[in-house]
C-alpha positions in Angstrom: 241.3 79.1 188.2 239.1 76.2 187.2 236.2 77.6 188.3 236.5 80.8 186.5 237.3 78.6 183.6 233.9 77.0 184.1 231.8 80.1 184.8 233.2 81.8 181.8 231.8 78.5 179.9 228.7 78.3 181.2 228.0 81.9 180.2 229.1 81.5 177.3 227.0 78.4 176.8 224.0 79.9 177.8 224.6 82.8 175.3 224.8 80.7 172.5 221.5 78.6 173.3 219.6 81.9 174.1 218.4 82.4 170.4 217.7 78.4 170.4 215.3 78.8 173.7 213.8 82.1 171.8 212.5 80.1 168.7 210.0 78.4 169.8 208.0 75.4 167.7 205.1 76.7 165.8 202.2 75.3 166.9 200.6 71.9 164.9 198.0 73.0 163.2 194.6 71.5 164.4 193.1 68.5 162.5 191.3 69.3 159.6 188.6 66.9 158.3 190.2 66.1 155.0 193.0 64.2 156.9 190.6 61.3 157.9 189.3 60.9 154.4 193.0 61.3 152.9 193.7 58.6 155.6 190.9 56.5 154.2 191.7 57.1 150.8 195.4 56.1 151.6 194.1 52.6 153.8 192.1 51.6 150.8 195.0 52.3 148.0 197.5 50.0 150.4 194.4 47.2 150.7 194.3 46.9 146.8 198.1 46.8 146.2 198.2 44.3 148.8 195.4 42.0 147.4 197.0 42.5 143.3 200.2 41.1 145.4 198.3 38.7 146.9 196.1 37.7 143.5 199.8 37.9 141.6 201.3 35.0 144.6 198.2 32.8 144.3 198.4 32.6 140.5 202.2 31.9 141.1 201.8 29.4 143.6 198.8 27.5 141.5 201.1 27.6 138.7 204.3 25.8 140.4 201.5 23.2 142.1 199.9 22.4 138.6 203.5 22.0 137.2 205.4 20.2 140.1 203.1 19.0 142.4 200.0 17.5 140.9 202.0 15.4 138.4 203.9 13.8 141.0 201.4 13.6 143.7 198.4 12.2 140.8 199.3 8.9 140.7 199.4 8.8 144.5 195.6 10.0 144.2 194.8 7.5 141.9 195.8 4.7 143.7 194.1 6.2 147.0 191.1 5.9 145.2 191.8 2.9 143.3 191.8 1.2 146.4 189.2 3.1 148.3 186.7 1.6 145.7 188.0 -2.1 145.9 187.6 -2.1 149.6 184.4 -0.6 148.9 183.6 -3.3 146.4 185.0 -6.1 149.2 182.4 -4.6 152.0 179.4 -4.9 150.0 180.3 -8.3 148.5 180.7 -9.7 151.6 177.3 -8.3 153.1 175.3 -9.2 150.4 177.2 -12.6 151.3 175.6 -12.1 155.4 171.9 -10.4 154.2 170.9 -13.5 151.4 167.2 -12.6 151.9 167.1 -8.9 151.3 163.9 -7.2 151.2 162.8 -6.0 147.5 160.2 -3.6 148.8 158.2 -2.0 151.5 155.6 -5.0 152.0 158.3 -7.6 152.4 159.6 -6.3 155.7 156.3 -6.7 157.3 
């Protein structure tokens, strides 16, 4: 009894997917030239949206460093500096202090 069960569902199976095996796909179409160019068209209208988002973030990004992070990190420079040209000032002090007889032109170091 089962198996006439299943033979009678197989056949009917395979009578519902005949029309399913009987359409077949259409065939792609070959390339046609204009897809490359659309293609390159399409590559260079992504490159510009990405570099006006990428133009809009810098301008965002120098705007929040101008407003949060060069006041606060100014004074920090200025002391850097500040005492990058005192030590400065100390090192040529103290060898002027070791050369006392420096030479004033090219016929004094003869």
């Amino acid at each position: 009894m089962h198996t006439e069960v299943l033979v009678l569902g197989l056949v009917l199976l395979m009578q519902a997917c005949e029309p399913l095996s009987a359409q077949k796909l259409a065939p792609e179409p070959p390339e046609s030239p204009g897809i490359l160019q659309r293609l390159a068209e399409k590559a260079r209208e992504t490159k510009a949206k990405v570099q006006d988002y990428g133009a809009t973030a810098v301008g965002f990004f120098g705007a929040y460093y101008e407003d949060h992070i060069q006041p606060v990190t100014h004074s920090y420079a200025e002391w850097a500096s500040n005492a990058r040209s005192s030590m400065w000032e100390k090192i040529q002090t103290r060898l002027d202090g070791y050369m006392p007889f420096r030479a004033t032109n090219a016929t004094d170091l003869m």
